[in-house]
C-alpha positions as a Markdown table, in Angstrom:
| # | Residue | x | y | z |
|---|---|---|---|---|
| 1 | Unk | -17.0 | -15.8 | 4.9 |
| 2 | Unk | -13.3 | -15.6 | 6.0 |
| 3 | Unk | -10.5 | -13.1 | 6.0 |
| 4 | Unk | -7.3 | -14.0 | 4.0 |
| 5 | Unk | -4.5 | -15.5 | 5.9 |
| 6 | Unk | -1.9 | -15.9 | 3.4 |
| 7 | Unk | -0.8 | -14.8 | 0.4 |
| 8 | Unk | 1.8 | -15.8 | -2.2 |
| 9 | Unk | 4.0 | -13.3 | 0.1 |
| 10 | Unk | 3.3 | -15.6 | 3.1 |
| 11 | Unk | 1.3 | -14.7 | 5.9 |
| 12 | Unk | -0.4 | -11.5 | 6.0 |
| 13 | Unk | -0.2 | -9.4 | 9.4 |
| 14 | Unk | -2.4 | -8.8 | 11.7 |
| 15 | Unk | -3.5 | -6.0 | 13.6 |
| 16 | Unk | -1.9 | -7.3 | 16.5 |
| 17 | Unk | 1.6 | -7.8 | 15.2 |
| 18 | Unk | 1.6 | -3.8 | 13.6 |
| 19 | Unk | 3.2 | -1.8 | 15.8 |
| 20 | Unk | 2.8 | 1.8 | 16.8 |
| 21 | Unk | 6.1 | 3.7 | 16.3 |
| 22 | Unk | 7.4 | 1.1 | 14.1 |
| 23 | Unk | 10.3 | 2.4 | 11.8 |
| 24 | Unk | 9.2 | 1.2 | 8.4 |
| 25 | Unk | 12.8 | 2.5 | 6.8 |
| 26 | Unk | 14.1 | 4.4 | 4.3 |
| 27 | Unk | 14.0 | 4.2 | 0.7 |
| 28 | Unk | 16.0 | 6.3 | -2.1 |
| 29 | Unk | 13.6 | 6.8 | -4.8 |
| 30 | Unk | 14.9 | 8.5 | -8.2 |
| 31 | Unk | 11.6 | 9.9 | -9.4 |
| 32 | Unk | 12.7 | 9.5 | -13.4 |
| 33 | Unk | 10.9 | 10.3 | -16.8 |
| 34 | Unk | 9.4 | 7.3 | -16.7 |
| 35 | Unk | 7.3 | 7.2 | -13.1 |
| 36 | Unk | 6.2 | 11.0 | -14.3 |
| 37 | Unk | 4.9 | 9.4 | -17.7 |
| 38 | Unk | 3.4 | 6.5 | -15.8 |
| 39 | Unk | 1.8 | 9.2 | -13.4 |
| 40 | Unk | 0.2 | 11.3 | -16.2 |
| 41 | Unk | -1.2 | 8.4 | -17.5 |
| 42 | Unk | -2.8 | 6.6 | -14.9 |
| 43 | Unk | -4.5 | 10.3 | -14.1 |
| 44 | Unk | -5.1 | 11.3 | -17.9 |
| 45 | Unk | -3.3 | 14.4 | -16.9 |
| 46 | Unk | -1.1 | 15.8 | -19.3 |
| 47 | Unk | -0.6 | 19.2 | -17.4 |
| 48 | Unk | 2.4 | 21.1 | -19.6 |
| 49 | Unk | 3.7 | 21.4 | -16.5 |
| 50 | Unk | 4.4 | 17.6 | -16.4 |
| 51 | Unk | 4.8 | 17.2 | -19.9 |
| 52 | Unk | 7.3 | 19.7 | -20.7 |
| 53 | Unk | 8.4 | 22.5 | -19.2 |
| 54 | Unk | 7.5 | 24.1 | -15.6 |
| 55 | Unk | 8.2 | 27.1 | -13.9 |
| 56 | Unk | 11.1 | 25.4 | -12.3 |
| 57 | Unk | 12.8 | 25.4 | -15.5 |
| 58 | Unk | 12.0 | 21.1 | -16.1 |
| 59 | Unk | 9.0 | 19.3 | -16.0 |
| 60 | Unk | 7.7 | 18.5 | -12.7 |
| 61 | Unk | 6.0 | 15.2 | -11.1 |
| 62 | Unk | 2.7 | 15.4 | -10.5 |
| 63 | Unk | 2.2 | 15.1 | -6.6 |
| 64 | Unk | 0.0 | 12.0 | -6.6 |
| 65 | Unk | 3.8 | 10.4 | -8.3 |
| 66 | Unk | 4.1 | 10.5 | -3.9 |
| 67 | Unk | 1.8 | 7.9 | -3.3 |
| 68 | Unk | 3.8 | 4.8 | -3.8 |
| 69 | Unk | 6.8 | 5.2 | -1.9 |
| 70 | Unk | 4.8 | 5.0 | 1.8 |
| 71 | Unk | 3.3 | 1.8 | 0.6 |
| 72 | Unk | 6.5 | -0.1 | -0.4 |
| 73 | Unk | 8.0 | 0.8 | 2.6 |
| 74 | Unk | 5.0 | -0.3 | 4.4 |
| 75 | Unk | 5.0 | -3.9 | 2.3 |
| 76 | Unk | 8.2 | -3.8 | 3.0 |
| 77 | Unk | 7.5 | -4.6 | 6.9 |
| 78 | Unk | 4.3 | -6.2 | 6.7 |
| 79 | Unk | 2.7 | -8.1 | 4.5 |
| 80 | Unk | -0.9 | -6.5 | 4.4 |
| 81 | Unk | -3.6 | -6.0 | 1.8 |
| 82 | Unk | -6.7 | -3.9 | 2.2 |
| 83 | Unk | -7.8 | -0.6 | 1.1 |
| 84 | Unk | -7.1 | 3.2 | 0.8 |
| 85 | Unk | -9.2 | 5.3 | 3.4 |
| 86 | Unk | -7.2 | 8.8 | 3.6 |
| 87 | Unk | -4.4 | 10.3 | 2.7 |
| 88 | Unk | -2.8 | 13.3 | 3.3 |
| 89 | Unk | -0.1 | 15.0 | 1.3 |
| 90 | Unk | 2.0 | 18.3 | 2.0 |
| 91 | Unk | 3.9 | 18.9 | -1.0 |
| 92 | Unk | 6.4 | 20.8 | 0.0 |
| 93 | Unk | 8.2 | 21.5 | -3.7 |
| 94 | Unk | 7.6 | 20.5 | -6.6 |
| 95 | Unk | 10.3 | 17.6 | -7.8 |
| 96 | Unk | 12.1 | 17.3 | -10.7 |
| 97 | Unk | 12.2 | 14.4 | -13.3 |
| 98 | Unk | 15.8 | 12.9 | -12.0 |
| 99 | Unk | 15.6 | 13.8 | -8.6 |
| 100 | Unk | 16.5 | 11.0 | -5.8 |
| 101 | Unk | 14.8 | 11.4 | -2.8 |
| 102 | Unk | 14.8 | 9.7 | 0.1 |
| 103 | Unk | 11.5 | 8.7 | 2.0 |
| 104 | Unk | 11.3 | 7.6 | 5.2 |
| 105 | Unk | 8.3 | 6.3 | 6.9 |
| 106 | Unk | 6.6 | 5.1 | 10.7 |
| 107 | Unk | 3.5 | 3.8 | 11.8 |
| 108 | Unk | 2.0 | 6.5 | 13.6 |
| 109 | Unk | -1.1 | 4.8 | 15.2 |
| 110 | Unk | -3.7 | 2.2 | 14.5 |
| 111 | Unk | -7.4 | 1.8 | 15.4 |
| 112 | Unk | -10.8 | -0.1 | 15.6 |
| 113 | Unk | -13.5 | 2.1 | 13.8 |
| 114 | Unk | -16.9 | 0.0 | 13.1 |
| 115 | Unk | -15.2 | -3.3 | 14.0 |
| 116 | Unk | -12.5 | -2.5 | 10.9 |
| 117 | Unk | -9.1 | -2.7 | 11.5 |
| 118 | Unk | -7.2 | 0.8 | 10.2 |
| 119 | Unk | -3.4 | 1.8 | 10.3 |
| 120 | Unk | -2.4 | 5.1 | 9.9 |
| 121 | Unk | 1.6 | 5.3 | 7.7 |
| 122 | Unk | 3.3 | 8.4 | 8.1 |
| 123 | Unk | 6.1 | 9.3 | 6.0 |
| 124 | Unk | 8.7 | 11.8 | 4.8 |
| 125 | Unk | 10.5 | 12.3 | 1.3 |
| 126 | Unk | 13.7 | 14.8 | 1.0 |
| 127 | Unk | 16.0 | 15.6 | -1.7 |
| 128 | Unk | 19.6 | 17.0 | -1.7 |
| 129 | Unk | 17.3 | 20.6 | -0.8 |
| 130 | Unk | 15.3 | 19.1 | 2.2 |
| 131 | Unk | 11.5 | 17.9 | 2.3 |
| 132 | Unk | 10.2 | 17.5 | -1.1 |
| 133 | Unk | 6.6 | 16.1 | 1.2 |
| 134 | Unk | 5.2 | 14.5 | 4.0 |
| 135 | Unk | 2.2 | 12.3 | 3.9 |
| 136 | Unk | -0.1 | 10.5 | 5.9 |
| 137 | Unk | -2.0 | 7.2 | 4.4 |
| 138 | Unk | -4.4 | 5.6 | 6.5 |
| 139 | Unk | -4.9 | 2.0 | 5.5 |
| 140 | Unk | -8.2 | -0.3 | 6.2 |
| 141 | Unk | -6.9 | -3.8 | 6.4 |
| 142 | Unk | -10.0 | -5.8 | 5.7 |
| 143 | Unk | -13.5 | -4.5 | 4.5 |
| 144 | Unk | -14.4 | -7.7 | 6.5 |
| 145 | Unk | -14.8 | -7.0 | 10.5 |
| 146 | Unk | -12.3 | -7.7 | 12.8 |
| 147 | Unk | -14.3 | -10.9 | 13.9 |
| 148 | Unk | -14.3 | -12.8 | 10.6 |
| 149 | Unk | -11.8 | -15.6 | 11.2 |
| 150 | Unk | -8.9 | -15.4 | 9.0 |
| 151 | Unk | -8.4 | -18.5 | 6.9 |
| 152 | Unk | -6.8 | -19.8 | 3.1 |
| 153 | Unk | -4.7 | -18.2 | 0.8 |
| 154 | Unk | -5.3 | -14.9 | -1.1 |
| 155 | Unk | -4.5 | -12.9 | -4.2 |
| 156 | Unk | -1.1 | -11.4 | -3.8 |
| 157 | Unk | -1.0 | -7.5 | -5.2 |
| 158 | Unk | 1.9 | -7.8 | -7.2 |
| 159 | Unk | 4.1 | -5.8 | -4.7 |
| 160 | Unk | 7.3 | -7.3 | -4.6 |
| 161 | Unk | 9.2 | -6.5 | -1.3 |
| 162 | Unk | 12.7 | -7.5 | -2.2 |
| 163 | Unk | 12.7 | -5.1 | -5.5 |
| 164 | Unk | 12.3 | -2.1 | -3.2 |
């Protein structure tokens, strides 16, 4: 068995070449109508709050709509795969359909648990207001261990870096 070495985005990261502290950039997101709808599908959540109307006086993006930014900004910088393990959202205010917002992220830390290979993304979204949310994502790399050689190429998630 072998870890993946490349993809159809080139050579994946490693562990080694993530760095703590790492400024992962900025990003200005315009949450629209469209990345609500896409939200309340994928969740089968049709809340009237993010259908039609809110307290706020519009509908409102449902807070998991947060999710992707960190990880584009992340591909972004490196080109990993892997999977989910936490994540940790302070949603600050709600945000409108038609708001822009400008996240920002950093590698906070990385670590060994049970020979797995995990780094944790820390980010930031604000609007013309302030913070909209922070977040925390902490990424396994591999449910392989850390010893499996790394070798051939892999499926490619369909994250395209240069349309971020």
């Amino acid at each position: 068995m072998t870890r993946v070495d490349r993809d159809a985005q080139g050579k994946r990261a490693t562990f080694d070449e993530i760095e703590v502290g790492a400024d992962l950039g900025e990003i200005e997101w315009t949450v629209d109508e469209a990345a609500i709808d896409t939200q309340c599908r994928l969740d089968s959540d049709y809340d009237a709050w993010y259908s039609l109307e809110s307290p706020w006086g519009a509908r409102v993006a449902p807070p998991q709509t947060t999710y992707r930014p960190p990880r584009w900004l992340l591909s972004r910088r490196y080109n990993v795969r892997g999977l989910l393990y936490k994540w940790q959202l302070e949603n600050v205010r709600p945000i409108q359909a038609g708001t822009v917002v400008s996240v920002k992220g950093w590698i906070k830390d990385k670590y060994v648990k049970n020979e797995r290979e995990f780094v944790v993304v820390a980010a930031e979204g604000r609007d013309a207001g302030g913070v909209v949310f922070r977040t925390e994502r902490t990424h396994l790399l591999d449910v392989l261990d850390r010893a499996t050689p790394r070798a051939g190429e892999g499926v490619d998630s369909g994250i395209k870096p240069e349309r971020i």
